[in-house]
C-alpha positions in Angstrom: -13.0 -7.7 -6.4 -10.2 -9.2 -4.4 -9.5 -7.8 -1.2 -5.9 -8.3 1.0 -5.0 -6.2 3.8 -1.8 -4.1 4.1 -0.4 -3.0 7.2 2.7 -0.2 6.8 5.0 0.7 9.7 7.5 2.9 11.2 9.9 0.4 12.4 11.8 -3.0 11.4 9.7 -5.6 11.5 10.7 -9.1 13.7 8.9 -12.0 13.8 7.4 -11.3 17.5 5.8 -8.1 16.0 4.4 -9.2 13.2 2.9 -12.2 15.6 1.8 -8.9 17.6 0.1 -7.0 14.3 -1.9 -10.9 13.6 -3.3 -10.2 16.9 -4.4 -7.1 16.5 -5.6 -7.3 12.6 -7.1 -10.2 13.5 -5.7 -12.2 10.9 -2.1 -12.4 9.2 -1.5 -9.3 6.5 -0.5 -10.3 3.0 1.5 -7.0 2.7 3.9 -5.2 5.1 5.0 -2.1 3.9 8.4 -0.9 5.2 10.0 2.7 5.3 13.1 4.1 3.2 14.0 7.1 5.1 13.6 9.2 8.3 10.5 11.7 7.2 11.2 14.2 9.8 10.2 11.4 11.9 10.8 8.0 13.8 11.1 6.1 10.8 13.5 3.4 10.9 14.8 2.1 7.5 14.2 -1.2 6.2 17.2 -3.9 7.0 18.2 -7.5 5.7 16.9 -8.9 9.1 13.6 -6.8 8.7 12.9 -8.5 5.1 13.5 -12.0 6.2 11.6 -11.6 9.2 8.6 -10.7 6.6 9.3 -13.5 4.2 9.4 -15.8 6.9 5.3 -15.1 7.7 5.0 -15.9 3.9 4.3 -12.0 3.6 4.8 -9.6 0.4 7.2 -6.7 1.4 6.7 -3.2 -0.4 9.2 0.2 0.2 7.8 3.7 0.9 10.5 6.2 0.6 9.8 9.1 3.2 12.4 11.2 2.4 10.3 13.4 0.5 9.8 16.7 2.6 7.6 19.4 1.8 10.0 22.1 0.5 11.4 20.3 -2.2 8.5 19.7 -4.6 8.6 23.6 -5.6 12.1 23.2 -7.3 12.2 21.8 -11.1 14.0 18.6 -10.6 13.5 17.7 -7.1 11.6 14.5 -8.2 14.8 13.5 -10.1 16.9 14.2 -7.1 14.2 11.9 -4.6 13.9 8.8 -6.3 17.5 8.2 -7.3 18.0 8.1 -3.7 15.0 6.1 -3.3 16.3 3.5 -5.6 19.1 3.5 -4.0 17.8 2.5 -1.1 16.2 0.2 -2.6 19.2 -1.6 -4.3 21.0 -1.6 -0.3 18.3 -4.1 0.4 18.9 -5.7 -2.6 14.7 -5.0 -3.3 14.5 -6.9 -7.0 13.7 -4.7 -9.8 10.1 -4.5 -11.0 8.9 -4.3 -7.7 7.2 -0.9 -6.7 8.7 1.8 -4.9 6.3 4.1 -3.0 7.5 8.2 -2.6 5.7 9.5 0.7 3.7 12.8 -0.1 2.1 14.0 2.8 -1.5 15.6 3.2 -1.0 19.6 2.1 2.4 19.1 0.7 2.4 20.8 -2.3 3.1 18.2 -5.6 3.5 19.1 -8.8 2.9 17.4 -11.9 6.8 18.1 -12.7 8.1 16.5 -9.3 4.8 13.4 -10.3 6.2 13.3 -13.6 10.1 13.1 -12.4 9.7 10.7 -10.2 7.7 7.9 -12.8 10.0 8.8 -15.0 13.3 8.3 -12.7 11.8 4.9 -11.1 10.6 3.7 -14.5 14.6 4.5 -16.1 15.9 2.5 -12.4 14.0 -0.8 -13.9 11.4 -0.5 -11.0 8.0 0.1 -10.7 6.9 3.9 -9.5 4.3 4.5 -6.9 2.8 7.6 -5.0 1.1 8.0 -1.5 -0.9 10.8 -1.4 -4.7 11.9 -0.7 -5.9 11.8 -4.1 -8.9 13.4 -3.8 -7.4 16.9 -2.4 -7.4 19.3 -4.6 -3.4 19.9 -5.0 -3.2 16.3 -5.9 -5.7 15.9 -7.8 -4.5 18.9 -10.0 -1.0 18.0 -10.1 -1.9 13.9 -11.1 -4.2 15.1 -13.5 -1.2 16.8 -15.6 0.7 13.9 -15.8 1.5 12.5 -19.1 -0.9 9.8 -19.8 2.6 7.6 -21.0 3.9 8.3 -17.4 0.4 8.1 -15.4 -0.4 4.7 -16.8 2.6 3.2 -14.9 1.1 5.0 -11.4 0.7 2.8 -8.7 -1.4 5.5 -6.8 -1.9 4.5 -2.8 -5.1 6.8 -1.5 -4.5 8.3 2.0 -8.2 8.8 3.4 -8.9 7.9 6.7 -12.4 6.6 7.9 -11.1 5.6 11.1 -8.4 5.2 14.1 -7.7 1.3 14.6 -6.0 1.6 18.0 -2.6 -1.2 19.3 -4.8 -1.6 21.9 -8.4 -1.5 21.0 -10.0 -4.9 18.9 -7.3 -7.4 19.8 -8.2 -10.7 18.1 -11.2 -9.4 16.1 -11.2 -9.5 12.5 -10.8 -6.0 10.8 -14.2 -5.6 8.5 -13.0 -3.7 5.5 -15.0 -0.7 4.2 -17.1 -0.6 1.0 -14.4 0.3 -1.6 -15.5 3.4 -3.2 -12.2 4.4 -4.4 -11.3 6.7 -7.8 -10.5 5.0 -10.9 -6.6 4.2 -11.0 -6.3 4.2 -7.3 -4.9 0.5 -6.4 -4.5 0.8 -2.6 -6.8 2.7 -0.1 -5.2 3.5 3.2 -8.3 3.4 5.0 -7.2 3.9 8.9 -4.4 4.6 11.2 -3.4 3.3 14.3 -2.5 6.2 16.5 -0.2 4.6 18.1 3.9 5.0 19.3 4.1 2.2 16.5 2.3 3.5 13.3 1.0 0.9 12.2 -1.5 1.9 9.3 -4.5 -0.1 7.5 -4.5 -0.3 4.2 -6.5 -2.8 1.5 -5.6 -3.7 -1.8 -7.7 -4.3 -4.7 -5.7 -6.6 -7.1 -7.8 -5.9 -10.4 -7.3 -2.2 -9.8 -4.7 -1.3 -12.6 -1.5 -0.8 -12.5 -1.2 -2.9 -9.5 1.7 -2.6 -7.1 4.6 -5.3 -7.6 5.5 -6.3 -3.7 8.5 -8.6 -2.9 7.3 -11.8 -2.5 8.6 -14.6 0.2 10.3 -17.4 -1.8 8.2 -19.7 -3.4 5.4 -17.7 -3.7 3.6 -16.2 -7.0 0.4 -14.4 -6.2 -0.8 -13.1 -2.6 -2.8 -14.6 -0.2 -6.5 -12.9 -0.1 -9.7 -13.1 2.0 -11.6 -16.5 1.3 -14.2 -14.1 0.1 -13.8 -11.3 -2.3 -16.3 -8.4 -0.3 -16.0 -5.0 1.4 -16.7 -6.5 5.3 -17.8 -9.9 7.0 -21.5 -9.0 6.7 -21.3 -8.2 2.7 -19.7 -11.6 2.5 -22.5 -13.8 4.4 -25.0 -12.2 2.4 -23.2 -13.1 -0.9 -22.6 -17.0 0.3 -26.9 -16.8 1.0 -27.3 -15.2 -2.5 -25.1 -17.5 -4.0 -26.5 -20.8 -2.3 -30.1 -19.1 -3.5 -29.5 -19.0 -6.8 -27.5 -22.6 -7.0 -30.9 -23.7 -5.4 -32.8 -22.3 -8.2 -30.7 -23.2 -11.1 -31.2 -27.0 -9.9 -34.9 -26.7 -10.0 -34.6 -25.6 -13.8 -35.2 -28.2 -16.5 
């Protein structure tokens, strides 16, 4: 399993803040996730300056569009309707085709296998790649997901909103973040594990790159694949105890004829 942490946020990102989440992650992200709409919220849209500033850390960029509010899953439709203008947001940047596009469902909104279905379906015909935040192990999403067209569902970047913890702006400065063990669903690519509870929003998230389908982020020029954690475990301690195991058996396997 490889492992890279992904850090989303409420506002554009400039170089002095990312240099300000490296501080407080402990260690640079491979993925900053940017915002496509207001939410109801202080959500400030991704700009031209915002992805530069990202490529120039040698960071992958995704798009969550949080225009999605809660009274328009009930309408037949609606998910038509919410990712057209999501792609069109998308394009403004010009964000390449193929990469993912992330719709914002929020914990006890109520989704529907028709909006889940008309939104693959819409970002798929756009030439993009469809993705859904959502708590995937509530009920109402789980019901809703688990109507979905296996033809459509396979394409389903699915990003898991379950937190285990608050990671606070100003609370572990400088110390490494220790993932937890991943103990995610099947399908389920991206586990938002903790938020930050702070005037920022600046959210944890890990990404487990042989979950299938993966996410397709926009990556800094010259760069192919993303940068991951020398070692592919679920926290520093797992890791030490893997290099011992692995420098047992090395020992062994010299010993045999």
């Amino acid at each position: 399993m490889a492992l890279h942490l992904v850090v989303d946020t409420n506002r554009v990102p400039t170089s002095a803040f990312i240099d300000q989440v490296e501080q407080w992650a402990g260690e640079q992200p491979s993925v900053l996730i940017g915002y496509e709409g207001r939410g109801g919220g202080a959500a400030a849209r991704m700009t031209p300056a915002g992805v530069q500033a990202v490529h120039d850390k040698n960071m992958a960029l995704g798009l969550v569009f949080n225009n999605i509010v809660r009274t328009q899953m009930a309408m037949i439709g609606d998910g038509t309707i919410a990712a057209k203008e999501a792609v069109q947001r998308g394009v403004a940047i010009s964000y390449p085709a193929g990469c993912t596009i992330i719709g914002d469902v929020e914990a006890g909104w109520p989704l529907t296998t028709n909006f889940a279905e008309d939104w693959i379906q819409t970002i798929i015909d756009a030439g993009y790649s469809p993705g859904l935040y959502a708590g995937y192990s509530r009920p109402l999403v789980h019901r809703a997901i688990a109507g979905v067209r296996s033809s459509l569902l396979d394409h389903l970047v699915r990003w898991d909103a379950r937190w285990l913890f608050s990671h606070p702006w100003t609370a572990h400065a400088g110390k490494r973040i220790s993932f937890p063990p991943w103990n995610e669903q099947p399908g389920v690519a991206m586990w938002q594990f903790s938020g930050a509870s702070d005037a920022d929003r600046i959210d944890l998230s890990m990404l487990d790159t042989p979950a299938t389908p993966q996410p397709v982020f926009w990556m800094p020029p010259g760069h192919l694949v993303l940068r991951n954690r020398p070692v592919a475990s679920s926290g520093d301690a797992l890791a030490a105890q893997l290099r011992s195991a692995a420098a047992t058996i090395d020992a062994v396997a010299a010993k045999l004829p």
